[in-house]
TIMI-2910 file (N, C-alpha, C, CB; in pm, 1 decimal, decimal comma, always signed):
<rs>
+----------+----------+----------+----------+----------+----------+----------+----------+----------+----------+----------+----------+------+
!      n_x !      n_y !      n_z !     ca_x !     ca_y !     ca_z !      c_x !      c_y !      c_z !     cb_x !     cb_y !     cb_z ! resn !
+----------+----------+----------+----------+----------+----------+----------+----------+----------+----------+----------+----------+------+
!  +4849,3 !  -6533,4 !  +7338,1 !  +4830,8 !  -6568,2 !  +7199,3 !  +4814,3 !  -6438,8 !  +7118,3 !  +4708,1 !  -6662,6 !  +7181,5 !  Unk !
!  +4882,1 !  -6409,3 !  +7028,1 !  +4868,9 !  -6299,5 !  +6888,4 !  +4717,9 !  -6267,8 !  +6874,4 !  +4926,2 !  -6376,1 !  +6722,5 !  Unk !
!  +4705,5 !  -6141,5 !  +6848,8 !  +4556,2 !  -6120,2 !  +6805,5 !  +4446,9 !  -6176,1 !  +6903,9 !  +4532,4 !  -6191,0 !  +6665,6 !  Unk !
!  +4480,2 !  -6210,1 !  +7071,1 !  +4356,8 !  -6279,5 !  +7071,2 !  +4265,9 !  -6165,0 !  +7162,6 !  +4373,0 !  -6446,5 !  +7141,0 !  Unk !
!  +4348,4 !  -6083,6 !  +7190,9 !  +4258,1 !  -5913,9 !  +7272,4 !  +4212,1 !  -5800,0 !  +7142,0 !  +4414,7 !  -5788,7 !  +7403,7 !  Unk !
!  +4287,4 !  -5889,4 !  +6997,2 !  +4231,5 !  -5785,0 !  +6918,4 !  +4163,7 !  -5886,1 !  +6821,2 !  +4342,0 !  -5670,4 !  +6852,0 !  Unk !
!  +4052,7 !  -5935,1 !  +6822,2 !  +3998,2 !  -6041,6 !  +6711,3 !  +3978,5 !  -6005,8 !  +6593,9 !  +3881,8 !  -6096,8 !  +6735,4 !  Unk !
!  +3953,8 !  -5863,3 !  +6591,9 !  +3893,3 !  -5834,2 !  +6481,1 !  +4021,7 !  -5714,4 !  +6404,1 !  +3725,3 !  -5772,4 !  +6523,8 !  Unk !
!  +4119,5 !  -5733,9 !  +6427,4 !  +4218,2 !  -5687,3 !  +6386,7 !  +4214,8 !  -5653,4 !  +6210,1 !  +4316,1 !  -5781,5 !  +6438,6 !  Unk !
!  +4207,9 !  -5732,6 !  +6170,3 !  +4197,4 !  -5727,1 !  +6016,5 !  +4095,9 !  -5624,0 !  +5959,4 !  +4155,8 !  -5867,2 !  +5963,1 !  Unk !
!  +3952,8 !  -5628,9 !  +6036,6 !  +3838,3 !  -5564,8 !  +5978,3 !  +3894,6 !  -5442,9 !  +6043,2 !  +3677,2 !  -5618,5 !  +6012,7 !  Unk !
!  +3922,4 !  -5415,1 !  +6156,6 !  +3994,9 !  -5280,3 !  +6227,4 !  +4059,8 !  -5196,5 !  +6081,6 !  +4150,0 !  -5337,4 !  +6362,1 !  Unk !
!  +4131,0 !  -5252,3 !  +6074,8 !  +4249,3 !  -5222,2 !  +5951,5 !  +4220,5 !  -5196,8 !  +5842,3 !  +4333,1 !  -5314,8 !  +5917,9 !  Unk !
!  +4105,8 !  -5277,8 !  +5820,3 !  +4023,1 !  -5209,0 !  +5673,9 !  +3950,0 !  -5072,3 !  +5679,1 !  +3896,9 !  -5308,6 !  +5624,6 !  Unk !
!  +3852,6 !  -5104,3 !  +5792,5 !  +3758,0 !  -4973,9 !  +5830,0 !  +3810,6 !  -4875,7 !  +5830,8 !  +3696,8 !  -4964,9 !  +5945,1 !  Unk !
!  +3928,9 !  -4876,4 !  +5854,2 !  +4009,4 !  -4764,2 !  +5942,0 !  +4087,0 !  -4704,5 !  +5821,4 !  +4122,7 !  -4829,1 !  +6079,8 !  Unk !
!  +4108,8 !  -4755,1 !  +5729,2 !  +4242,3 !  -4723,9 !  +5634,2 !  +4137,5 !  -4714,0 !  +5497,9 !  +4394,1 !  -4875,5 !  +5627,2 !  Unk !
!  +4132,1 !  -4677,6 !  +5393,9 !  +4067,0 !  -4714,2 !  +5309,3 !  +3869,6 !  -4720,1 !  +5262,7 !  +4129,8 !  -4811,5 !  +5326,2 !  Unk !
!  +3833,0 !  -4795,3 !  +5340,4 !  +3713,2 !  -4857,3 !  +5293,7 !  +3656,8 !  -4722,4 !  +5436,2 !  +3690,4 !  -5080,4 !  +5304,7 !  Unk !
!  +3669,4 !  -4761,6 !  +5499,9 !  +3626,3 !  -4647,4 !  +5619,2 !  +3567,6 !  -4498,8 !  +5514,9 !  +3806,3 !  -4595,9 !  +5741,7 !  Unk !
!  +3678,3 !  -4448,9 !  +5456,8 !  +3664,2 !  -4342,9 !  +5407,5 !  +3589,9 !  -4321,7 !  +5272,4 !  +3773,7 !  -4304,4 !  +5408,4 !  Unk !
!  +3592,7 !  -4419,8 !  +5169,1 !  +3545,0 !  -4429,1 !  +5092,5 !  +3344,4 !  -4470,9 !  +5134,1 !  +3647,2 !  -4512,8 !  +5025,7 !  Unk !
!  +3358,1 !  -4463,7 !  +5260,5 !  +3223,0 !  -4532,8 !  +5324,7 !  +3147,7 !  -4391,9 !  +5354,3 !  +3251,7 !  -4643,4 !  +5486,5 !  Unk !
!  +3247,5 !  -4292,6 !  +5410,1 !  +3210,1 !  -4186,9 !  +5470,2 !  +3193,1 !  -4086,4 !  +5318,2 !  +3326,7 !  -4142,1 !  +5598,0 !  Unk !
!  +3254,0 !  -4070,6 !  +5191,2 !  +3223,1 !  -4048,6 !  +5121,7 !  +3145,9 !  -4033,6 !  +5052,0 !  +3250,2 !  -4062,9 !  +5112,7 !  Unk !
!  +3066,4 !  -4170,6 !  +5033,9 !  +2911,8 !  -4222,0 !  +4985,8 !  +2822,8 !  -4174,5 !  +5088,5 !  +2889,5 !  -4394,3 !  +4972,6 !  Unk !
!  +2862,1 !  -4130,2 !  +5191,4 !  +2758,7 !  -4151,7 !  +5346,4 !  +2605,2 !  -4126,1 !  +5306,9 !  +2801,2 !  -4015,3 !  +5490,6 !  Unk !
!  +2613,4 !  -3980,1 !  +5170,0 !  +2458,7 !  -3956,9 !  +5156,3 !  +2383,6 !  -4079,9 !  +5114,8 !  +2426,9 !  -3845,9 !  +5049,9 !  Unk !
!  +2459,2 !  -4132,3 !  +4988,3 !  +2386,5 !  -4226,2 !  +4917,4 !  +2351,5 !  -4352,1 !  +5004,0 !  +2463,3 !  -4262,5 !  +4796,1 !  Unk !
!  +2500,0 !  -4393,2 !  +5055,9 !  +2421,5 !  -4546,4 !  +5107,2 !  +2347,2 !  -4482,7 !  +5249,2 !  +2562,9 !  -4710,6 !  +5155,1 !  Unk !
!  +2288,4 !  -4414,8 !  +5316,1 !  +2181,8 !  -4366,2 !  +5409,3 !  +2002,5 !  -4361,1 !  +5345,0 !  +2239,2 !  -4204,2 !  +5449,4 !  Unk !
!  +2022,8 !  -4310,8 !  +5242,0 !  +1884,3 !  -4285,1 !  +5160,6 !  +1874,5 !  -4474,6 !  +5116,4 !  +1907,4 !  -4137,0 !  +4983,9 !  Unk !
!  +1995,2 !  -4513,8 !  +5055,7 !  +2004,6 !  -4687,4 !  +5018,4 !  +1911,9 !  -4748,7 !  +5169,5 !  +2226,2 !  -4764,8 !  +5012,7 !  Unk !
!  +1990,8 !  -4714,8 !  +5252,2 !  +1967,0 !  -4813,0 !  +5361,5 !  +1824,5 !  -4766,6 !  +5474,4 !  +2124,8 !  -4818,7 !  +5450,7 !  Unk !
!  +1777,7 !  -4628,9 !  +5406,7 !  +1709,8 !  -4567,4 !  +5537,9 !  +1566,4 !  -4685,1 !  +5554,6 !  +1652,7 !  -4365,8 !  +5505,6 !  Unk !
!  +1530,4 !  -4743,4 !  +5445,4 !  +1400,2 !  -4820,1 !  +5535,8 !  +1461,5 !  -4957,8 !  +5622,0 !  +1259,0 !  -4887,0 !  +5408,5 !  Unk !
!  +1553,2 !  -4982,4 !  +5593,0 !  +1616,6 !  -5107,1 !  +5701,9 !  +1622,8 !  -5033,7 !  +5793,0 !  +1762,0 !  -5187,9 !  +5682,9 !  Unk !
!  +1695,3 !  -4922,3 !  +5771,7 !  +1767,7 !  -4873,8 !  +5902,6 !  +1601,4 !  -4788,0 !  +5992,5 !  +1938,6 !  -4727,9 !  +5845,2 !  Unk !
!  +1540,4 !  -4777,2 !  +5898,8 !  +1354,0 !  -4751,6 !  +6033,1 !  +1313,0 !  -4858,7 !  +6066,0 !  +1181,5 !  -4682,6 !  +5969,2 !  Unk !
!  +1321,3 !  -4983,8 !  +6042,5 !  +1260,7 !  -5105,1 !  +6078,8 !  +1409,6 !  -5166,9 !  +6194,6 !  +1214,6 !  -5213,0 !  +5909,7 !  Unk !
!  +1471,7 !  -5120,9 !  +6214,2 !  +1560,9 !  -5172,0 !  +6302,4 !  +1583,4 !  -5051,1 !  +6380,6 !  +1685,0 !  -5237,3 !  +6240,6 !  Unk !
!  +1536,7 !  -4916,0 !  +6415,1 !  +1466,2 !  -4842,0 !  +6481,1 !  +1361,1 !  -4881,6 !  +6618,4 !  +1408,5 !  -4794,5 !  +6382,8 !  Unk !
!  +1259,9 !  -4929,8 !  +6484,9 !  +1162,9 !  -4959,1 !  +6579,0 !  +1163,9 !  -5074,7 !  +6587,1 !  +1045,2 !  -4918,5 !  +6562,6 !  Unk !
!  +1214,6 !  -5241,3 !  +6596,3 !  +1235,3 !  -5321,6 !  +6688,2 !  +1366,9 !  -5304,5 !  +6752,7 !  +1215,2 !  -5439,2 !  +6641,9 !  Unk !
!  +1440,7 !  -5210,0 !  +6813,8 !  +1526,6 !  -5191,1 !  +6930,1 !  +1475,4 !  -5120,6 !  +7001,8 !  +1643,0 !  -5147,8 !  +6916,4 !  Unk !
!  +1384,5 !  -5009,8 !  +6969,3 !  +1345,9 !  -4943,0 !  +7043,7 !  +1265,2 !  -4967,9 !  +7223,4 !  +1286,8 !  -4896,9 !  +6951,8 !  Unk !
!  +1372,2 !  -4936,0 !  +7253,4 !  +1303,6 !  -4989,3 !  +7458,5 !  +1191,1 !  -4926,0 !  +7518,0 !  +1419,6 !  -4943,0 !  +7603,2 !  Unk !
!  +1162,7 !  -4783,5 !  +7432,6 !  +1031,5 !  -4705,9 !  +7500,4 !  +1170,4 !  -4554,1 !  +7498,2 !   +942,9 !  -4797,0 !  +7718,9 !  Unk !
!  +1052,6 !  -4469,3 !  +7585,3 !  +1122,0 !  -4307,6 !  +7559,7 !  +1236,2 !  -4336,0 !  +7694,3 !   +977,1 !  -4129,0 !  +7591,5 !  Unk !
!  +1325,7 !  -4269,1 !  +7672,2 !  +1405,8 !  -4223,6 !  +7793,8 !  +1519,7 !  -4364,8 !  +7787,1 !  +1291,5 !  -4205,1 !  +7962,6 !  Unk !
!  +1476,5 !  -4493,5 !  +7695,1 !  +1555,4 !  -4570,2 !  +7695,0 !  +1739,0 !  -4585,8 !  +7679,4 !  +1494,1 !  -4612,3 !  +7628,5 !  Unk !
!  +1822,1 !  -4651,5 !  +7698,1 !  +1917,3 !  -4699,7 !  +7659,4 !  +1984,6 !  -4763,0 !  +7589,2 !  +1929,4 !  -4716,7 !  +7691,6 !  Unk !
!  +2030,5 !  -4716,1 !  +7429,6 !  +2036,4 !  -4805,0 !  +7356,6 !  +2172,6 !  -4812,0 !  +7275,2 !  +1926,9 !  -4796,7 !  +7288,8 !  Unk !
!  +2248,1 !  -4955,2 !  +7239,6 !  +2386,8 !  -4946,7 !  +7198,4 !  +2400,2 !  -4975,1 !  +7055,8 !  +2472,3 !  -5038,5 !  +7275,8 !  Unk !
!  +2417,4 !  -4861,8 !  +6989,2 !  +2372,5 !  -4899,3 !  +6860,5 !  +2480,3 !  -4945,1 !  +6785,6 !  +2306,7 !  -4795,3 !  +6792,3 !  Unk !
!  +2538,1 !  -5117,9 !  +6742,8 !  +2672,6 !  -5149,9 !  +6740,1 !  +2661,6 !  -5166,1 !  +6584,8 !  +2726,4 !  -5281,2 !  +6837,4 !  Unk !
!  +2806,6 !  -5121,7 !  +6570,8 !  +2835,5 !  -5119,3 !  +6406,7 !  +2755,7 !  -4994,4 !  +6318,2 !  +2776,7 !  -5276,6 !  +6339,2 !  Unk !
!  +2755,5 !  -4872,9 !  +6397,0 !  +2712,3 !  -4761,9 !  +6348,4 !  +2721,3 !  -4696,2 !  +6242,5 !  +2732,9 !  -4705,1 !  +6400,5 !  Unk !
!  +2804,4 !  -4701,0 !  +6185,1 !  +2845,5 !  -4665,7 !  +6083,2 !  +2872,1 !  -4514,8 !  +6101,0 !  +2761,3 !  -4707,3 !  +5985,0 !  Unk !
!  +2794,8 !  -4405,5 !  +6015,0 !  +2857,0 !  -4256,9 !  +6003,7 !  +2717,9 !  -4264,4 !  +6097,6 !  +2886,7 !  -4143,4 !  +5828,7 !  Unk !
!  +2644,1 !  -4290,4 !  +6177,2 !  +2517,9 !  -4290,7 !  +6274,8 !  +2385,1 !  -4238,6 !  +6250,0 !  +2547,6 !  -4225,4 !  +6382,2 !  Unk !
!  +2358,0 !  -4292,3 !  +6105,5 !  +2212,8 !  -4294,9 !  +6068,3 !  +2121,3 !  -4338,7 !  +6188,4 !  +2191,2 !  -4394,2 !  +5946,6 !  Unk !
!  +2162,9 !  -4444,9 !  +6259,3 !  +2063,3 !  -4489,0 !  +6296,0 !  +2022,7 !  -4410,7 !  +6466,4 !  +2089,2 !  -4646,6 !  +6280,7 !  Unk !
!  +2188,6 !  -4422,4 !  +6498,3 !  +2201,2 !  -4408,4 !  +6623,9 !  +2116,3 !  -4247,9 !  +6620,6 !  +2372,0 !  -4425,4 !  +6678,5 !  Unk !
!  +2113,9 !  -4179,5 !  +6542,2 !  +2088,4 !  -4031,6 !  +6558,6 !  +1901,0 !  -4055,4 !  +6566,1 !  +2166,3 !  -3917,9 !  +6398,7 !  Unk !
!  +1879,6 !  -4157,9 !  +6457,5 !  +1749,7 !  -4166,9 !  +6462,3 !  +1730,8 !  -4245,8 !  +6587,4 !  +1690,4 !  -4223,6 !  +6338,6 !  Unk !
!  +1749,5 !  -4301,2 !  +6655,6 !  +1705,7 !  -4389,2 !  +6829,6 !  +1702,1 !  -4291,9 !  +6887,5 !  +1811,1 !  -4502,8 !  +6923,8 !  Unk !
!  +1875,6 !  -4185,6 !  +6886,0 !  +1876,1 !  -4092,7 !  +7010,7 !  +1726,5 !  -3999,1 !  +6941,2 !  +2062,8 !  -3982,0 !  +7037,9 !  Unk !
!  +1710,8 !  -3960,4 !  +6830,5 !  +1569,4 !  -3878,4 !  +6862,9 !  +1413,0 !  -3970,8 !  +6935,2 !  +1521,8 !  -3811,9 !  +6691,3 !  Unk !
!  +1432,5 !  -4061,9 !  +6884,5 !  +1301,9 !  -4116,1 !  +6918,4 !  +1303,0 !  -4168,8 !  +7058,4 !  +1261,0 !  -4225,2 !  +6821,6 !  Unk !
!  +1403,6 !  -4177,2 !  +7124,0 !  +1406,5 !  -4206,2 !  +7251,6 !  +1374,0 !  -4086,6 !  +7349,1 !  +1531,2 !  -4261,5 !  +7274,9 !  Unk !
!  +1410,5 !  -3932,7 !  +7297,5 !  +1394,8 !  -3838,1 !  +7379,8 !  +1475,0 !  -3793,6 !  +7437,0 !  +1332,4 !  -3852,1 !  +7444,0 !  Unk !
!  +1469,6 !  -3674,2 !  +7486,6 !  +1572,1 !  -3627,7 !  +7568,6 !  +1629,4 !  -3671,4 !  +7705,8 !  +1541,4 !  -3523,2 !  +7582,6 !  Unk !
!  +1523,6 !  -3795,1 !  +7762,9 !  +1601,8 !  -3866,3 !  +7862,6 !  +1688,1 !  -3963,4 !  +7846,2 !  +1536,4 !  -3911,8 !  +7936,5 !  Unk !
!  +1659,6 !  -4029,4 !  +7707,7 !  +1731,9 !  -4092,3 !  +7643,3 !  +1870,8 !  -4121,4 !  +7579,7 !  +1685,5 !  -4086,9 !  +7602,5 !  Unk !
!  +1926,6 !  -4185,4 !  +7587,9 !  +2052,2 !  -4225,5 !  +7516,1 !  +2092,1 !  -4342,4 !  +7444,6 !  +2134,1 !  -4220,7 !  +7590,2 !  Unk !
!  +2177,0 !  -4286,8 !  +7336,8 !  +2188,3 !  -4423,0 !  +7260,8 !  +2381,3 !  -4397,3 !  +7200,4 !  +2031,1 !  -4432,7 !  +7095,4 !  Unk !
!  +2429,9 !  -4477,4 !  +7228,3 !  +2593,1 !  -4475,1 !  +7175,2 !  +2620,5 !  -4555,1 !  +7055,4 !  +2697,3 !  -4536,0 !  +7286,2 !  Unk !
!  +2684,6 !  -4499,4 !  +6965,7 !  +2678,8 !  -4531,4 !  +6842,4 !  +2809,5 !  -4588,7 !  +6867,4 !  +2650,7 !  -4425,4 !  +6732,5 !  Unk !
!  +2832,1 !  -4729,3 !  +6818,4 !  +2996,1 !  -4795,9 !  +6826,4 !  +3037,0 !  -4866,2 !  +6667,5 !  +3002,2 !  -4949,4 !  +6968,1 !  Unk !
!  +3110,1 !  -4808,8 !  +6652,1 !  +3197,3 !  -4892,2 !  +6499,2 !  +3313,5 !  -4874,2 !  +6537,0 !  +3186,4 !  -4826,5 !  +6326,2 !  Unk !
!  +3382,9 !  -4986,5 !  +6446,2 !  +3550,3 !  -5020,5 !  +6480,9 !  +3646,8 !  -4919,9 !  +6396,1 !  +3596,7 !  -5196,3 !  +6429,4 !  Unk !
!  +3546,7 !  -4807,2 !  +6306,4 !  +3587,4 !  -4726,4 !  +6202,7 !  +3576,0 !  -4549,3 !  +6243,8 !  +3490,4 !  -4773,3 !  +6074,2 !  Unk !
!  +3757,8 !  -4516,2 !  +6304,6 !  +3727,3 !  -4398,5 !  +6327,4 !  +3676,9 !  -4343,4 !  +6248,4 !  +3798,7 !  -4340,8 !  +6358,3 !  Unk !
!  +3706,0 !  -4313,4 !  +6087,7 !  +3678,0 !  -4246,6 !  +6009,0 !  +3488,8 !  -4237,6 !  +6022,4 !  +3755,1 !  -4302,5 !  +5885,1 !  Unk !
!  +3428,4 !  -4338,6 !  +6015,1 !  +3282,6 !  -4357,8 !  +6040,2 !  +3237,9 !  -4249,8 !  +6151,8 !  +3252,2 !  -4515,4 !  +6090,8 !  Unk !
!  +3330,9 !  -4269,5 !  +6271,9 !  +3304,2 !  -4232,2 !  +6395,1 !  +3265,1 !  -4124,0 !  +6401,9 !  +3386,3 !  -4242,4 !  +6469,7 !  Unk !
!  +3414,6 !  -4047,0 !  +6299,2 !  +3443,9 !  -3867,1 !  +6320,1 !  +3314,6 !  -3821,9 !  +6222,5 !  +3638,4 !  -3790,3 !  +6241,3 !  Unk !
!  +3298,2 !  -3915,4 !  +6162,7 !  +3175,6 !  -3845,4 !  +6032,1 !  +3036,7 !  -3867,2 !  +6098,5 !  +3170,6 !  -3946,9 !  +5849,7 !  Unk !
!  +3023,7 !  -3977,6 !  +6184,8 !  +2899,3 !  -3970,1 !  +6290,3 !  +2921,7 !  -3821,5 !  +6366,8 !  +2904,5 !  -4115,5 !  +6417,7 !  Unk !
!  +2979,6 !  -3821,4 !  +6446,8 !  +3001,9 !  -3703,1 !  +6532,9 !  +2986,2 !  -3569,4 !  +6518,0 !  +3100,2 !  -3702,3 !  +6561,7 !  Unk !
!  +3016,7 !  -3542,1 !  +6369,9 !  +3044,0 !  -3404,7 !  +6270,0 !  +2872,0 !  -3373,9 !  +6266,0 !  +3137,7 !  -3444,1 !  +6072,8 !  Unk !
!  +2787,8 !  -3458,6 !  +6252,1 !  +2673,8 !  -3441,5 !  +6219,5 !  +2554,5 !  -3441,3 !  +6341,6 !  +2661,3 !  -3535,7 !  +6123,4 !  Unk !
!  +2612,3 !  -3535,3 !  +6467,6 !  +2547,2 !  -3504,2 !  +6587,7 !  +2491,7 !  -3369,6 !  +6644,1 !  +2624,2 !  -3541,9 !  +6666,4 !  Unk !
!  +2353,7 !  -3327,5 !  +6686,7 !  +2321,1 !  -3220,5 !  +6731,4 !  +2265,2 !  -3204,6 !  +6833,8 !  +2273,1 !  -3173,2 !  +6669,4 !  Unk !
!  +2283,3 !  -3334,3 !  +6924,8 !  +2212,8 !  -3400,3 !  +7021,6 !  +2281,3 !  -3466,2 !  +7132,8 !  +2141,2 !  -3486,4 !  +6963,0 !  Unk !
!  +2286,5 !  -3383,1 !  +7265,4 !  +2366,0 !  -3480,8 !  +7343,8 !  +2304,6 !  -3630,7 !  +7408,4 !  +2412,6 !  -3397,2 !  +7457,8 !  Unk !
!  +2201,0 !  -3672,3 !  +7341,4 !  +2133,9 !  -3818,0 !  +7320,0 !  +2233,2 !  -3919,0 !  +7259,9 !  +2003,6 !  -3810,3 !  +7216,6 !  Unk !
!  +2316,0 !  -3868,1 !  +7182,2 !  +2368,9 !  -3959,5 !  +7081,3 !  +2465,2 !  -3964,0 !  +7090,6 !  +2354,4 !  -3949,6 !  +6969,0 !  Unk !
!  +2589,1 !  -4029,7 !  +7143,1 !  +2692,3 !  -4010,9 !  +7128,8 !  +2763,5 !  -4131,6 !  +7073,9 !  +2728,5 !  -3962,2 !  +7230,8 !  Unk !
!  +2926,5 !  -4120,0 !  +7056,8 !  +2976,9 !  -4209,6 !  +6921,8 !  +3142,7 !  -4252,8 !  +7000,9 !  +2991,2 !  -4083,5 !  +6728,4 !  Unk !
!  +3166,1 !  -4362,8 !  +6927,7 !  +3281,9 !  -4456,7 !  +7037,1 !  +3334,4 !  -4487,9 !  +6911,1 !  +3230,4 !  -4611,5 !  +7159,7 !  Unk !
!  +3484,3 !  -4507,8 !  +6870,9 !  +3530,6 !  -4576,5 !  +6787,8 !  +3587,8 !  -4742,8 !  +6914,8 !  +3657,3 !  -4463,6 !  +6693,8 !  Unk !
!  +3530,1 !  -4860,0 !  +6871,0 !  +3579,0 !  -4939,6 !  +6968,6 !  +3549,8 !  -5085,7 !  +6918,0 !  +3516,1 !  -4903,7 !  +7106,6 !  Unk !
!  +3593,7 !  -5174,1 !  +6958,5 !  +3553,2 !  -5334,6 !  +6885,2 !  +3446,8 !  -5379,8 !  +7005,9 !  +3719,9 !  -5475,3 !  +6867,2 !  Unk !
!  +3302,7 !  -5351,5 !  +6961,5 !  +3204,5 !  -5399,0 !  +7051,6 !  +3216,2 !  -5563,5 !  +7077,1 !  +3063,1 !  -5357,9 !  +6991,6 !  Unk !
!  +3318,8 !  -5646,9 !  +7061,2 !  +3356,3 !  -5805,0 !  +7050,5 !  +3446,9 !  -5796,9 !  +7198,3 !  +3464,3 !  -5861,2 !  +6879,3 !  Unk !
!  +3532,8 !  -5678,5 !  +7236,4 !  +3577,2 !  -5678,6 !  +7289,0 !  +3601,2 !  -5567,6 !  +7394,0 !  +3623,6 !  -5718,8 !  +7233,5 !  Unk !
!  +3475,6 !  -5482,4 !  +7372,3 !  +3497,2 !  -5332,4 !  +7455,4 !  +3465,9 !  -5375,4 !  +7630,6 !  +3352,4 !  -5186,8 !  +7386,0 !  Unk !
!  +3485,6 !  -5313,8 !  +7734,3 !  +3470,2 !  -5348,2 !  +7872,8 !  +3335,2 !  -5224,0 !  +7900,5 !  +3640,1 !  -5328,3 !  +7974,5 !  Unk !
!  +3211,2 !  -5296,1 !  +7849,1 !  +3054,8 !  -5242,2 !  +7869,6 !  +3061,3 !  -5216,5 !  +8027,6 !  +2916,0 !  -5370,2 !  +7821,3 !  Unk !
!  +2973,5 !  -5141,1 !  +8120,5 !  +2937,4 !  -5147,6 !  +8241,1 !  +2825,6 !  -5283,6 !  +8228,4 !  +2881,3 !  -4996,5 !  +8292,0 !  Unk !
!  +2822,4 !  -5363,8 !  +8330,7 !  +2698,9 !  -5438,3 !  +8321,3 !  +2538,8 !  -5367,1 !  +8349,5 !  +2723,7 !  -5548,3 !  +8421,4 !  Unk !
!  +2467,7 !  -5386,6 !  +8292,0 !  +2277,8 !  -5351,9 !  +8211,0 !  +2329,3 !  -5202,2 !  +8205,3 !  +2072,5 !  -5382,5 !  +8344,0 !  Unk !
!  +2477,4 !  -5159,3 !  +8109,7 !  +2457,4 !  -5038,3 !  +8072,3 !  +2360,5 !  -4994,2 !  +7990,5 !  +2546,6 !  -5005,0 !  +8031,9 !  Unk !
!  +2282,1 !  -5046,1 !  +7903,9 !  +2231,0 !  -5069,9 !  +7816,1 !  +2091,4 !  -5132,0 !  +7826,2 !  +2310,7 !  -5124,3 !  +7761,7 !  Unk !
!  +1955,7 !  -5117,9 !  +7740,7 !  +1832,4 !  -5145,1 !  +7766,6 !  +1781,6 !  -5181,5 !  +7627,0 !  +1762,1 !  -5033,0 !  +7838,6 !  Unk !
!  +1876,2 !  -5168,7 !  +7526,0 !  +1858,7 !  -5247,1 !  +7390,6 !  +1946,9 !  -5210,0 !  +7297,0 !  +1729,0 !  -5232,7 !  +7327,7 !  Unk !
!  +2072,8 !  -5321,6 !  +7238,4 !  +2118,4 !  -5336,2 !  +7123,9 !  +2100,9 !  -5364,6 !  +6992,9 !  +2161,5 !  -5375,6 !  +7138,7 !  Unk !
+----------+----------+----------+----------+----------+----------+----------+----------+----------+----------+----------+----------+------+
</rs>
């Protein structure tokens, strides 16, 4: 069946072309917009230090950067959006090999099973 290994085809296509970039553009503003959601969804994912965490729909990786610090250096956390443009602008700003960044459709990516210790 058409589209059925790519579901999210359409939003792919947006993120990716257009809105992606105009996203990464704003990145300062909507981060300071979003930073107290994005600390309160911090700390209820948070698994403890050294944890594992998949931080889906990352955006340019406000958040993921803030888990990979608070998790520690045993820690890891992978930042996933369906928006390279998001991805490359997460990545550009990473300073931490805690954090790392996937352009991928978390609806349909092939996870390891309990890769992960909180989404």
């Amino acid at each position: 069946m058409p589209g059925q290994s790519e579901p999210n085809r359409d939003q792919a296509a947006l993120w990716n072309e257009k809105t992606g970039g105009v996203w990464v553009e704003m990145q300062d503003v909507l981060d300071r917009l979003f930073a107290p959601v994005a600390a309160q969804v911090v700390e209820a994912g948070f698994p403890g230090r050294g944890g594992r965490v998949l931080d889906i729909g990352c955006g340019a990786g406000a958040t993921t950067l803030a888990m990979a610090e608070r998790l520690g250096p045993d820690g890891t956390c992978l930042g996933l959006d369906i928006s390279q443009p998001l991805i490359d602008a997460a990545a550009a700003q990473a300073s931490t090999p805690t954090a790392r960044f996937l352009a991928a459709d978390a609806q349909v990516h092939a996870f390891a099973p309990a890769e992960f210790d909180a989404a």
